[in-house]
BAMI-278994 format. One record per residue: residue in three letters; x, y, z of N, C-alpha, C in turn. Coordinates in steps of 0.1 Angstrom, whole numbers, padded with zeros to 4 digits, always signed. Atoms other than C-alpha are relative to their C-alpha. Layout:
<rs>
ALAXYZXYZXYZ...
</rs>
This chain:
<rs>
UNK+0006+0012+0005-0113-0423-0549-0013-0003+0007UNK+0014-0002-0005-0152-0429-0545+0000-0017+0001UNK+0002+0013-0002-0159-0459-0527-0010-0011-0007UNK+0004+0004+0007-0177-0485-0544-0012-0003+0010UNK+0012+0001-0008-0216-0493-0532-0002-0019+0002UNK+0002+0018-0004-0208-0531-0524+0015+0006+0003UNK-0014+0003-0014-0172-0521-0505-0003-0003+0014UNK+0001-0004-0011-0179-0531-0473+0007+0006+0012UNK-0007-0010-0008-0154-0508-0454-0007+0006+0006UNK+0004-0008-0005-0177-0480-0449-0011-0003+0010UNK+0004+0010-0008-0203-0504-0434+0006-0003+0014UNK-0011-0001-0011-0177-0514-0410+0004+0007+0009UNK-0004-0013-0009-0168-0480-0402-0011+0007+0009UNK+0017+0003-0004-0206-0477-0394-0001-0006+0012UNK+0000+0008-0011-0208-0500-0372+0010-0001+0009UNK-0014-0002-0013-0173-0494-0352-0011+0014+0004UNK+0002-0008-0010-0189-0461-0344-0008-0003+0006UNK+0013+0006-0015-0221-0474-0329+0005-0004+0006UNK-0003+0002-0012-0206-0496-0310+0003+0008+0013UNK-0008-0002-0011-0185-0473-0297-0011+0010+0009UNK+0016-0012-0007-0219-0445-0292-0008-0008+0013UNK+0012+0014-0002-0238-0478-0278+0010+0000+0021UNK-0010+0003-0011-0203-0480-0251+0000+0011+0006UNK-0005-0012-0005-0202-0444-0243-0014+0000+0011UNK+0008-0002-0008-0236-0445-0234-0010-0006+0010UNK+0003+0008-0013-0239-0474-0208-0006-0010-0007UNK+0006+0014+0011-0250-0497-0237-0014+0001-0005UNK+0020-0006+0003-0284-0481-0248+0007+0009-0003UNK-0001-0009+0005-0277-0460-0275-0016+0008-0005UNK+0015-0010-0005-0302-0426-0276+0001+0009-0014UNK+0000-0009+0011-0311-0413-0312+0000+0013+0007UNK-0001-0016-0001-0305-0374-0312-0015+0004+0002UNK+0008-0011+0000-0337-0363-0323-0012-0010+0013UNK+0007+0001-0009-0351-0384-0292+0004+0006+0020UNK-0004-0005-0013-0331-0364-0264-0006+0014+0001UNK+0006-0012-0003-0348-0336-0245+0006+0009+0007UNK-0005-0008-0009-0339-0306-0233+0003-0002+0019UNK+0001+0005-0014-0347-0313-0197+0013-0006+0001UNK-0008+0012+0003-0325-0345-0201+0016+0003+0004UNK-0015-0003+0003-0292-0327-0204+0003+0004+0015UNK-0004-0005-0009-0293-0312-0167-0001+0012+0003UNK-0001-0014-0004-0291-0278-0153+0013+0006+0004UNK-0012-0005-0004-0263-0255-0148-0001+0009+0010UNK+0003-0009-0012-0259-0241-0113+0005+0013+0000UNK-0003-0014+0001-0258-0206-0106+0010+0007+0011UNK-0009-0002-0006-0230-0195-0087+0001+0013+0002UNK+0000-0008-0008-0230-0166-0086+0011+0013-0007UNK-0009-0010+0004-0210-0131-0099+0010+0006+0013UNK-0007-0007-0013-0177-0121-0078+0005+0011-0004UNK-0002-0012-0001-0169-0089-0073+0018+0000-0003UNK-0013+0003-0001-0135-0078-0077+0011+0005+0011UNK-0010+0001-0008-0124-0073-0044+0002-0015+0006UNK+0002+0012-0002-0134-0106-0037+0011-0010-0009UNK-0008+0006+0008-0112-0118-0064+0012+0003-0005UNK-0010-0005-0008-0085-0097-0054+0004-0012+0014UNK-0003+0004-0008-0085-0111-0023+0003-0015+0002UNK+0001+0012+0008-0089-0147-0036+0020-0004-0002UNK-0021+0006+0008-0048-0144-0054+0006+0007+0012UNK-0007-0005-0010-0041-0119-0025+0008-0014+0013UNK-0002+0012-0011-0042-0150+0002+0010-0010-0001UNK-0009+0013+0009-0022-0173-0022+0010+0007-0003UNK-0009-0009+0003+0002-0143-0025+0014-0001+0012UNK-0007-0001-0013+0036-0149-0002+0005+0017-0003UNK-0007-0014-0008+0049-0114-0006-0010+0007+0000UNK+0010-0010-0007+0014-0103+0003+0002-0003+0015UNK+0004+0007-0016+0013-0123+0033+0013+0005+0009UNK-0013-0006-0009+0050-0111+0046-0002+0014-0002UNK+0000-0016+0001+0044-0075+0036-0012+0003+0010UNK+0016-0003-0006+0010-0077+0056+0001-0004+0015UNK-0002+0006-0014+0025-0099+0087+0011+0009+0005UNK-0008-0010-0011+0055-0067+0091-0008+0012+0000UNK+0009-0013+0002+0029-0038+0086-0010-0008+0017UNK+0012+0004-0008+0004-0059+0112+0011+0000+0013UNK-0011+0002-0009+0035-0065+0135+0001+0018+0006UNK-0006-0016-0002+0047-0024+0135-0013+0003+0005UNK+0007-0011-0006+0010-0010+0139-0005-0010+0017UNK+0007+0007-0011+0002-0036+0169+0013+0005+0011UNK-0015-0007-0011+0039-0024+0186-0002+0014+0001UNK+0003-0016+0000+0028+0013+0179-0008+0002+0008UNK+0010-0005-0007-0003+0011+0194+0000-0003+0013UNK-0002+0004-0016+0005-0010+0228+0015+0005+0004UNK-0013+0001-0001+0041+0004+0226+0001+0008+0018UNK+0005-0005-0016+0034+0025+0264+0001-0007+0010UNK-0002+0011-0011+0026-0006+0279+0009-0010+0001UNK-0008+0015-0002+0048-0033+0267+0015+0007+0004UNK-0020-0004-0002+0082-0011+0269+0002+0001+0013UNK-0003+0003-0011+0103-0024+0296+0003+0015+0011UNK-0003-0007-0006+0111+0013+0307-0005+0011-0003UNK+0004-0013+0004+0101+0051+0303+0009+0002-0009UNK-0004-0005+0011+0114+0059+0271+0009+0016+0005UNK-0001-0017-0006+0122+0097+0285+0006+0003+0014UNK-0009-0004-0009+0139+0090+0315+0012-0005-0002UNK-0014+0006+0002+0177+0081+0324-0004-0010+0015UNK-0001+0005-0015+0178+0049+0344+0013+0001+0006UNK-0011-0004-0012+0198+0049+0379+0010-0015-0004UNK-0013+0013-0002+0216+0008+0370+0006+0005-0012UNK-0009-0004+0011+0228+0022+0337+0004+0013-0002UNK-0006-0013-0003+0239+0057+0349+0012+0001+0004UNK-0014+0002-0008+0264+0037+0372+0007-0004-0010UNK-0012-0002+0006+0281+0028+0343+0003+0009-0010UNK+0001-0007+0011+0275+0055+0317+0014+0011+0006UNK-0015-0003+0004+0310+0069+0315+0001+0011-0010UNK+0003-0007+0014+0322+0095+0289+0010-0008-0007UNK-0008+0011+0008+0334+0073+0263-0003-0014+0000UNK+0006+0012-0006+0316+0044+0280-0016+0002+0002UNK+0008+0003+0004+0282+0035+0269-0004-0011+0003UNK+0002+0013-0004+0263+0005+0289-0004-0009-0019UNK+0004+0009+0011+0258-0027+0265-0010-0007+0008UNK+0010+0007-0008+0234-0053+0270+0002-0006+0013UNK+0005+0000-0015+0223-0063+0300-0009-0010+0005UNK+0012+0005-0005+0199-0081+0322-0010+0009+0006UNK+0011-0011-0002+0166-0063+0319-0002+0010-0010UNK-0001-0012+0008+0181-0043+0291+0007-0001-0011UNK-0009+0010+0010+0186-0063+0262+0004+0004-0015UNK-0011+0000+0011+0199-0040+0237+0007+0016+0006UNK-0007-0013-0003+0216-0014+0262-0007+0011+0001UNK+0002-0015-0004+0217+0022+0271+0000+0007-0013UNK-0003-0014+0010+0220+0054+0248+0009+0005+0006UNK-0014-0006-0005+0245+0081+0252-0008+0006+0016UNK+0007-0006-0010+0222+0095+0282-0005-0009+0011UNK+0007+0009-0006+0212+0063+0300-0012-0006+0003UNK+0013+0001-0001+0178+0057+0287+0004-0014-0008UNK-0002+0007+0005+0171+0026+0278-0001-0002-0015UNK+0004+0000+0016+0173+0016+0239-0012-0007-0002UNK+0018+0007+0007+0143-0009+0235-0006+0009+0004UNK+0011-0010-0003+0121+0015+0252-0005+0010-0009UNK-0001-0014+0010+0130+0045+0228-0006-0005-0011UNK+0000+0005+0017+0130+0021+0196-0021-0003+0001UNK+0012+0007+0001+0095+0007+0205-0009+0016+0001UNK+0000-0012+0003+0081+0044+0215-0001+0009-0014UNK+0000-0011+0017+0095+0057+0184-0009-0007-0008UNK+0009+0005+0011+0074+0030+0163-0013+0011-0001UNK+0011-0011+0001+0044+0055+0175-0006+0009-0006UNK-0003-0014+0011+0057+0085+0161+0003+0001-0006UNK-0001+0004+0019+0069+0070+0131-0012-0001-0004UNK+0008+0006+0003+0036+0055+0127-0011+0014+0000UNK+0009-0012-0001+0017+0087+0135+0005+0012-0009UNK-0007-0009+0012+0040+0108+0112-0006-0006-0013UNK+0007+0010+0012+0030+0080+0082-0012+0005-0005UNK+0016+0003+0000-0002+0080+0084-0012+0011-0001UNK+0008-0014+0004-0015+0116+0089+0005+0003-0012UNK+0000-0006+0011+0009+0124+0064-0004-0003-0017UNK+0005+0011+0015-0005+0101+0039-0015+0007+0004UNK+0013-0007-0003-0041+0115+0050-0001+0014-0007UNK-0005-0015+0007-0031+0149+0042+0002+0000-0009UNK-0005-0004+0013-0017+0145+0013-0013-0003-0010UNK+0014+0005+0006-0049+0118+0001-0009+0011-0004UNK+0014-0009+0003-0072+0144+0009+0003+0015-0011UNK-0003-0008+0010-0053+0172-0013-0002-0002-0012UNK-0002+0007+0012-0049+0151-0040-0013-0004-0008UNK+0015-0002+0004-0084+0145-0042-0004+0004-0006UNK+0008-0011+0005-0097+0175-0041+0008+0006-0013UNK-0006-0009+0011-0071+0190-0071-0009-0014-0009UNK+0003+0005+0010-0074+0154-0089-0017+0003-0005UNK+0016+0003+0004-0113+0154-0090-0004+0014-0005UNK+0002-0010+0006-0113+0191-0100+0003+0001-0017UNK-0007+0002+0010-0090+0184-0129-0007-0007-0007UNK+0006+0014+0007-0107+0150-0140-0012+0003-0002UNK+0013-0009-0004-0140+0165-0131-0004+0008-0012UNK+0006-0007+0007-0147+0192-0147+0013+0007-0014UNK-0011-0004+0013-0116+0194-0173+0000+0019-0005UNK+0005-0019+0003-0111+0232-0197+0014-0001+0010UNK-0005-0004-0012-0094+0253-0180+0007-0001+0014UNK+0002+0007-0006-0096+0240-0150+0011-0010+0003UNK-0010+0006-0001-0075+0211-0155+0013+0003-0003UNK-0016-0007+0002-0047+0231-0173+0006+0004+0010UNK-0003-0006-0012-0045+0251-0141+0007-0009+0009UNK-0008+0009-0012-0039+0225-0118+0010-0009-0003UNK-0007+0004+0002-0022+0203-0139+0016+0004-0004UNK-0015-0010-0003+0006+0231-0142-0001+0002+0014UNK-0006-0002-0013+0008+0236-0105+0009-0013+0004UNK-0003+0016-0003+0014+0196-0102+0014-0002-0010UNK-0010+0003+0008+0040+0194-0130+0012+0010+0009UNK-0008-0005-0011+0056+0221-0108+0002-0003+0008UNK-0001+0008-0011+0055+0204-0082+0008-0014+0000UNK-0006+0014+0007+0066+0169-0097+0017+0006-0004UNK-0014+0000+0010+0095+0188-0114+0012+0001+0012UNK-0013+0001-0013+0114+0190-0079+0000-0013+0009UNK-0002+0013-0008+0125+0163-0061-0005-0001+0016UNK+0010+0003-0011+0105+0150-0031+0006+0007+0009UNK-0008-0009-0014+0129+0157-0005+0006+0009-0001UNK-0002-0012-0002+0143+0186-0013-0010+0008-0003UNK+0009-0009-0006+0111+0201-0012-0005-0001+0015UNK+0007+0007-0016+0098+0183+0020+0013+0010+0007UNK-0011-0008-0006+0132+0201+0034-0002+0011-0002UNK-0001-0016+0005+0125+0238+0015-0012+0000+0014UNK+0014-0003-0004+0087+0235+0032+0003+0003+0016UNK-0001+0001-0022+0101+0220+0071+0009+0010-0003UNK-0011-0013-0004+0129+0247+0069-0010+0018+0004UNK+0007-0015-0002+0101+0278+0069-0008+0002+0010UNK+0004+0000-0014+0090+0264+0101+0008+0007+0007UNK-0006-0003-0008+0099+0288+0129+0007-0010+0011UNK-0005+0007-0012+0103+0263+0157-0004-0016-0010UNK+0002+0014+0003+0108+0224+0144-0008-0009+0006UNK+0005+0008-0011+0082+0202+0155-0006-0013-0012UNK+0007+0012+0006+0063+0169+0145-0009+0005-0013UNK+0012-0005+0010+0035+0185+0126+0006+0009-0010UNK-0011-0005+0018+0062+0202+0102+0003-0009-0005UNK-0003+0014+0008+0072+0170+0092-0013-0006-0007UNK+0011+0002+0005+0039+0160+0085-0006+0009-0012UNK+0004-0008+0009+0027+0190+0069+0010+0001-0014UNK-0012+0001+0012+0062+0191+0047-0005-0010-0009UNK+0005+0016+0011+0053+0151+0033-0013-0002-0003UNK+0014-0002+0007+0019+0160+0028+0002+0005-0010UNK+0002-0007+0010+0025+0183+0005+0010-0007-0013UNK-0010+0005+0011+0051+0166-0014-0006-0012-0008UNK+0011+0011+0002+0024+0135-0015-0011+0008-0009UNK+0010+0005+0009-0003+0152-0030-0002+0004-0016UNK+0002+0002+0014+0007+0157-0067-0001-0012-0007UNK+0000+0012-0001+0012+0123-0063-0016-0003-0007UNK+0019+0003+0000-0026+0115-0060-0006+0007-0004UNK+0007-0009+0012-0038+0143-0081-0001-0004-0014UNK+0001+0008+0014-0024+0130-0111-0006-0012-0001UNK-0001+0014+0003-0029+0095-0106-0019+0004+0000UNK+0014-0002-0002-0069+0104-0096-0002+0006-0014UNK+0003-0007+0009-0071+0127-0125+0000-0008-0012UNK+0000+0010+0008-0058+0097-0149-0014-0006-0002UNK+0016+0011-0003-0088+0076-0137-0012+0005-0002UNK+0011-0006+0002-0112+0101-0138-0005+0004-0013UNK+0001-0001+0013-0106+0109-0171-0004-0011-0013UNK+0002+0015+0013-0109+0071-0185-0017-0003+0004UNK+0010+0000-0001-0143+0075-0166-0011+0003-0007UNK+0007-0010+0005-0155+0103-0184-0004-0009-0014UNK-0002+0010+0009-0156+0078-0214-0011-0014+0003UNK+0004+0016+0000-0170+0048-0198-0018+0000-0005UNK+0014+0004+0004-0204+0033-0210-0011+0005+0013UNK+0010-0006-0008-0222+0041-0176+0002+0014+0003UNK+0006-0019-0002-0214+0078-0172-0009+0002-0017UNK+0005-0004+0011-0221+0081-0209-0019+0000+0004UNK+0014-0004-0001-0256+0069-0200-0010+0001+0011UNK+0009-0011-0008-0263+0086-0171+0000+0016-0005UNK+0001-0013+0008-0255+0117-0192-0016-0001-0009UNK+0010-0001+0012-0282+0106-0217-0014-0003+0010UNK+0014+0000-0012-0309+0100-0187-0005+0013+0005UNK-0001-0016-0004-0302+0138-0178+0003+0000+0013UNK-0008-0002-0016-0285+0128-0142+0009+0012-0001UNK-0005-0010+0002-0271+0160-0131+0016-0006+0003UNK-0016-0002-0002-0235+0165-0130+0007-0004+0014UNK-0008+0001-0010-0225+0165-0096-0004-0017+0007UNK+0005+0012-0004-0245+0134-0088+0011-0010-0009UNK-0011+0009+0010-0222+0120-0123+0015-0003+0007UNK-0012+0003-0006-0191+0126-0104+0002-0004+0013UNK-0004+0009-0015-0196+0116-0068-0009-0012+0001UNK+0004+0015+0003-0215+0087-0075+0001-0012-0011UNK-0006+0010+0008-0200+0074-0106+0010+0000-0002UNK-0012-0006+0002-0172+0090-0114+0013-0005+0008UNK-0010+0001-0013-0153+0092-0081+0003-0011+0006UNK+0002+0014-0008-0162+0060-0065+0009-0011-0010UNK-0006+0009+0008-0147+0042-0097+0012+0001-0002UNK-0012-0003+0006-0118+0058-0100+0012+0002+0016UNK-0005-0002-0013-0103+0056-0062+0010-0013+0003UNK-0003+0014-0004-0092+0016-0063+0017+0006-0001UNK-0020-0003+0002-0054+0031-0077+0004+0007+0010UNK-0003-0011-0010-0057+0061-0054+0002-0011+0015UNK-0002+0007-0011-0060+0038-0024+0011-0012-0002UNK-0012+0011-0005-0033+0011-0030+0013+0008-0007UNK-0012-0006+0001-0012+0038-0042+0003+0009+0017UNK-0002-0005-0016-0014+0053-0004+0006-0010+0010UNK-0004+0009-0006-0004+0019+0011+0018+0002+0000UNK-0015+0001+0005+0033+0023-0014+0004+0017+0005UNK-0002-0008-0008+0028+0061+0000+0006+0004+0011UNK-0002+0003-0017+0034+0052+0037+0011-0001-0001UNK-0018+0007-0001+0066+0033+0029+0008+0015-0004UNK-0007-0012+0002+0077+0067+0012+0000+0010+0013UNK+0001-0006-0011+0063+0087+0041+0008-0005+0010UNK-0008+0003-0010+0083+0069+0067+0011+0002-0003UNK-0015+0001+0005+0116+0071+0048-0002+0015+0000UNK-0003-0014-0002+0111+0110+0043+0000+0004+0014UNK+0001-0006-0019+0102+0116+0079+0008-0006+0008UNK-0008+0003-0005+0127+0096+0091+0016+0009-0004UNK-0013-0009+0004+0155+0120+0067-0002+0011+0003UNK+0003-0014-0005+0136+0151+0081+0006-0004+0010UNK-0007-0003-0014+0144+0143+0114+0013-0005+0000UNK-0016+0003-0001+0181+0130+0107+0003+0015+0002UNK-0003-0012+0002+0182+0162+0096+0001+0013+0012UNK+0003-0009-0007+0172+0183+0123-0016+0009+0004UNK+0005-0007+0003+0143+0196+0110-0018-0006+0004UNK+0016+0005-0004+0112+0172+0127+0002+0005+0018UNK+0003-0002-0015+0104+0171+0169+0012+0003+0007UNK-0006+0003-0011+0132+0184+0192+0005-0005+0011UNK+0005+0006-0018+0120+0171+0220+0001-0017+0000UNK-0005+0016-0003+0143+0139+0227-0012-0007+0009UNK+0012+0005-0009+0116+0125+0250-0010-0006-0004UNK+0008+0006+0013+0096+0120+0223+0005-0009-0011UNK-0015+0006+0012+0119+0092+0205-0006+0000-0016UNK+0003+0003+0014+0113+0089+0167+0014-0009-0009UNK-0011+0009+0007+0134+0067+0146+0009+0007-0008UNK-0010-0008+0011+0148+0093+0121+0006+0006+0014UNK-0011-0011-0012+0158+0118+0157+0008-0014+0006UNK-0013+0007-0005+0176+0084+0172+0010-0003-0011UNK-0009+0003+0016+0193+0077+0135+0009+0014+0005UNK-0009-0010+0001+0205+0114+0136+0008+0005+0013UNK-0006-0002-0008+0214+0115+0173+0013-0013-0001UNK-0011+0011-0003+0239+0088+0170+0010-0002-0013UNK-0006-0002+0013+0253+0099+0138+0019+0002+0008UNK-0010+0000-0004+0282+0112+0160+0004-0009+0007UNK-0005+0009-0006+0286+0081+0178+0000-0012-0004UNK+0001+0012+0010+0286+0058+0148+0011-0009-0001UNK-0011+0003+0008+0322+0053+0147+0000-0015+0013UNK+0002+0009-0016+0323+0035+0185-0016-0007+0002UNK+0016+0008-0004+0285+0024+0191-0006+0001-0013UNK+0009+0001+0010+0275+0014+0157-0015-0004+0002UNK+0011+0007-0002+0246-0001+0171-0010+0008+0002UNK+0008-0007+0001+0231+0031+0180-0008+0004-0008UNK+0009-0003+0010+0223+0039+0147-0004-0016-0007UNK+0008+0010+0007+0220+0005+0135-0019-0005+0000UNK+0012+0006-0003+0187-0005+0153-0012+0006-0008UNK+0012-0010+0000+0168+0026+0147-0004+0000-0018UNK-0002+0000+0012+0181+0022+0108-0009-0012-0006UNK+0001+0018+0007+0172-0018+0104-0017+0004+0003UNK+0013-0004-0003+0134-0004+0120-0004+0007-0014UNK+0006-0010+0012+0130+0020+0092+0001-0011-0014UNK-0004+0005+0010+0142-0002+0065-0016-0012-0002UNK+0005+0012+0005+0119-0035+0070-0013+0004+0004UNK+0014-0006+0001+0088-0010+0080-0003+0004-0018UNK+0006-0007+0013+0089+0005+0046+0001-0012-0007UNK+0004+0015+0007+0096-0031+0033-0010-0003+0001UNK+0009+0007-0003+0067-0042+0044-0013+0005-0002UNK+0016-0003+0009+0041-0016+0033+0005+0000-0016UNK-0009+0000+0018+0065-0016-0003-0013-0015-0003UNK+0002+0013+0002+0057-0056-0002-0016+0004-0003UNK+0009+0002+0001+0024-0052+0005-0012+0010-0012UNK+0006-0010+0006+0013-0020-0015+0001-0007-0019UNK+0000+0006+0012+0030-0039-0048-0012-0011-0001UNK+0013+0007+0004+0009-0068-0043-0014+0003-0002UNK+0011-0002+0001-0022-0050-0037-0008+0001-0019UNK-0001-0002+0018-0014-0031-0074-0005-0008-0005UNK+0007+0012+0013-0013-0063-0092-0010-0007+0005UNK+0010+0004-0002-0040-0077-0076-0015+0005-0006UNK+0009-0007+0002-0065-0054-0085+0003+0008-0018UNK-0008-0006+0014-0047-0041-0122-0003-0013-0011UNK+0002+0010+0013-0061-0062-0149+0015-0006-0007UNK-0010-0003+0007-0030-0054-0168+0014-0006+0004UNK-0013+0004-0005-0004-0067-0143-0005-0014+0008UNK+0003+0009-0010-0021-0099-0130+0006-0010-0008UNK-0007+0012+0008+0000-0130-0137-0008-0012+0005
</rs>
């Protein structure tokens, strides 16, 4: 229905909106075509954040970053002063818990020695703290080791594809197709004499098809992206395309997949040495050789293996914790 040109409704409706134009704008209404650019204000420049920056940003506001990050900061700070703070030589037998060490009798706690003896009369905190060391130095190289294998196959593979990558990505599927620890066990078993650095070298190698594939993924979605394409079309040479655009871009997974690494690393090198098959040399405590020494004395002194067990558990918790958050933090795909 077409309103009539003497209804005054629309009139009305007219004038309610001024008003309200008239009210919005402090009571001095501002024709359109008399407002100026200027007029409107400027919009400040703030600024572009990077994306570790904004990683770090949800990271902080993250509680199972912040607990995965406060038992990882706790373990390597006990590893590294463990020498000085431990109340006793890890590697000797002391003389007040010798006088009761008994066969069948096993001191308990104590004053001075607040979670007891061993079957030998060394003290337990000493060993446990000690061992964080050599846990922590087993981890860490063998995560190094493995990184740097992983590398060099993935970036071969991703790299320069062909050939090439068929090659390696059949050695890796071979590799992948056996289960972690029973290879880490085939590799430490061909050691003559058992030592630390078979453990290490064993979970290096089981680690780095790990990081070959995952590197090779990335490198491959590189090979595609808008800036290699056009450093290809500038004529940048090849090796410059891969270690300065290539490689650098494609590392963010590789590294917060070595964090969720560690936690694996510590759990296998603590089942090599249950085993038998890491350091001999009691003196040198490690958390898997006090787990497996106390295997026969589980039934009567649970506690022997408890401690060394509950240590391994809320270490690998705690790079797990922290390695998951890192992922989603940085994973477009998984950020909630």
């Amino acid at each position: 229905m077409t309103p009539s040109p003497m209804d005054p409704r629309p009139s009305a409706k007219k004038n309610r909106i001024d008003s309200l134009a008239a009210t919005a704008g402090g009571g001095t209404a501002t024709a359109v075509k008399d407002v100026h650019v200027s007029a409107a204000g400027k919009v400040g420049d703030t600024g572009g954040v990077s994306l570790i920056a904004s990683a770090w940003a949800r990271l902080r506001r993250n509680p199972v970053f912040l607990l995965g990050a406060a038992i990882t900061l706790v373990f390597v700070v006990l590893a590294l002063v463990a020498p000085w703070i431990a109340p006793h030589d890890a590697s000797k037998r002391i003389p007040e818990l010798l006088d009761d060490l008994r066969p069948g009798a096993i001191p308990g706690p104590r004053d001075g020695f607040p979670l007891g003896s061993d079957e030998f009369g060394r003290d337990l905190l000493s060993r446990l703290l000690v061992g964080a060391r050599q846990t922590l130095i087993v981890g860490v190289f063998a995560t190094i080791f493995g990184l740097t294998g992983g590398l060099v196959l993935g970036t071969l593979a991703g790299a320069l594809g062909g050939w090439v990558d068929s090659v390696v990505m059949r050695v890796v599927d071979v590799m992948l197709s056996i289960p972690s620890l029973l290879l880490a066990v085939s590799i430490a078993a061909l050691a003559p004499r058992p030592s630390q650095w078979t453990v290490i070298i064993a979970i290096a190698t089981v680690q780095v098809p790990i990081f070959a594939r995952l590197l090779r993924g990335s490198m491959l979605a590189q090979r595609s992206s808008d800036h290699v394409l056009a450093a290809r079309a500038l004529g940048v040479k090849p090796q410059a395309i891969i270690f300065r655009h290539m490689l650098p871009n494609s590392l963010g997974p590789v590294i917060v997949q070595s964090t969720l690494v560690l936690a694996t690393s510590i759990i296998d090198a603590a089942g090599l040495s249950f085993l038998g098959l890491g350091n001999s040399d009691d003196r040198q405590p490690e958390w898997g050789q006090m787990l497996g020494e106390a295997q026969r004395l589980i039934q009567d002194y649970p506690h022997l293996a408890f401690y060394p067990a509950i240590c391994i558990i809320i270490v690998a918790l705690g790079f797990t914790l922290m390695g998951e958050s890192l992922r989603e933090a940085l994973d477009p795909k998984s950020r909630r």
